[in-house]
C-alpha positions, 0 to 999 in steps of 0.5 A: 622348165624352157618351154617353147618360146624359150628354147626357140629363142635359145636356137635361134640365137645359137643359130645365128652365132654358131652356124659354119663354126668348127667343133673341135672336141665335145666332152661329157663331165655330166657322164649321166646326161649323155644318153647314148653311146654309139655314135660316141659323142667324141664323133663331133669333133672336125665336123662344122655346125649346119644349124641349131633347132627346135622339136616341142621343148627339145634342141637339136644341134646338126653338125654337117658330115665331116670333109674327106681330103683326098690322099689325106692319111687314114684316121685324120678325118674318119668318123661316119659319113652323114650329118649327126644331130645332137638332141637335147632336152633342158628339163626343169633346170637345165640351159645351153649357153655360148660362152667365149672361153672354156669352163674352169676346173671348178665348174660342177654345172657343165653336163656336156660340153662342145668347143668350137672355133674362137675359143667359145665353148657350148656348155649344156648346164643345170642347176640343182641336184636332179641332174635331169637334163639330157643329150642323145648323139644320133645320125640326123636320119634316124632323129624323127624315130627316137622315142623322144621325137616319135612320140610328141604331138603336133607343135603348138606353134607357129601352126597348132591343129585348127577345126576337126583335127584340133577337135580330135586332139583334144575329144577326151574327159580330161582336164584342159590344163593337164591336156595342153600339158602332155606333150604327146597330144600337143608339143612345146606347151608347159605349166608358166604358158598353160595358164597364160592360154586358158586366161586369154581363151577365158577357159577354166584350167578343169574344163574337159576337152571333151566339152570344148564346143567349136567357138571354145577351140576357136578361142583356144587355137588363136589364144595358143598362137597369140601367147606363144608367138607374143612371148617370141616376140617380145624375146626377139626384142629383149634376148641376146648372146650371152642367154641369161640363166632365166629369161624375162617371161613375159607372163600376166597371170601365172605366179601373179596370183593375189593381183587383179587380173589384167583384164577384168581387175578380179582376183586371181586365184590358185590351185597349189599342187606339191610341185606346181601352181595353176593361176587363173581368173575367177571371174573370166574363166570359172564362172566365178566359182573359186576352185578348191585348193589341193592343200585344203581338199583333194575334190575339185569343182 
């Protein structure tokens, strides 16, 4: 799943390549993925792009109020006044991409589709069969009260809750790999980046939040910033237009389990669930205990 360094990436190139330009229709083939009705997403059309954005994992695409002209005929530049904001979610396998020529008649991933000026066309895609990715087309002033936004906590960059207020985020008995996880108690932080920021905190993935003393937030806060920052850094050297399908995750322990671990040559092991894996560190985060693999046992240490 696009998790925060990545959908940053994404607006920021989109950003910069789709600022001013003009929407001259918007469609939906995926009809399932578009979420809402009213405003129709048909509303897009004759207005300009004012920018491409991020909220936790999700994109925002505003486009500015449509231009009146004056004793133009009636219905030529209708629509409602104000900004829209297209808000979007990739999922697991979703992904929005510029491309410089309309899709085909034979294209089966597009889900939504917005043509702008230059004959360039912005597909929100997905692969696979779940088709779990989503739009919602909303007045850019009603954006921070849809459920989607309203309910996320803080983001996790570029500045995560620090001391007291990181303290009560996190001051309940769950485990800290699902705890960073749940996007209601921090933004933008999923299961590839998750396991990146307890190795470099040198944190076990099932240690409570509850027991997190102050030096253990200390590390978790600078591991959140340097993992995350270091991740848009290193797409900011590496990324351009066109955004590939999968992009270069610079990642040192998550899906390398079975190779010595980058910092102490330990290693690294796994907990395998039945649609993710942790990978950690024995010896830098769980004291050297080897967890117990949810394929074998059911009971964790």
């Amino acid at each position: 799943m696009p998790e925060l360094p990545e959908v940053e990436i994404t607006a920021r190139r989109l950003d910069a390549a789709l600022r001013g330009a003009h929407i001259e229709s918007a469609l939906a083939p995926g009809v399932n993925a578009l979420k809402t009705f009213d405003p129709p997403l048909s509303a897009l059309a004759g207005r300009d792009v004012a920018g491409v954005g991020r909220r936790g994992k999700h994109l925002v695409l505003t486009a500015a109020a449509p231009v009146r002209i004056a004793g133009g005929p009636a219905g030529i530049v209708g629509g409602p006044d104000g900004e829209l904001a297209l808000l979007i979610h990739l999922m697991s396998a979703g992904r929005l991409q510029l491309y410089d020529k309309h899709a085909g008649p034979r294209d089966r991933t597009s889900r939504v589709l917005i043509r702008v000026g230059g004959g360039r066309e912005l597909r929100l895609r997905e692969f696979g069969s779940k088709q779990a990715a989503w739009a919602k087309l909303l007045p850019a002033g009603d954006l921070d009260a849809d459920d989607a936004l309203a309910r996320l906590g803080p983001e996790a960059w570029p500045q995560p809750p620090e001391g007291a207020a990181l303290k009560e985020l996190l001051d309940v008995p769950r485990p800290l790999h699902a705890l960073l996880r749940d996007q209601h108690v921090i933004a933008g932080i999923g299961r590839s980046w998750v396991d990146e920021i307890l190795w470099d905190a040198r944190l076990s993935p099932y240690k409570r939040g509850a027991d997190l003393d102050p030096d253990d937030l200390a590390r978790l806060r600078a591991a959140i910033l340097a993992i995350l920052g270091g991740a848009i850094e290193h797409y900011e050297e590496v990324v351009t237009l066109p955004i590939p399908d999968k992009l270069p995750l610079p990642l040192r322990v998550h899906r390398h389990e079975g190779q010595p671990c980058p910092r102490c040559g330990e290693t690294l092991q796994a907990v395998h669930f039945e649609d993710y894996v942790i990978a950690y560190c024995p010896r830098c985060q769980t004291e050297g205990r080897v967890l117990k693999d949810r394929r074998l046992s059911r009971l964790l240490k």
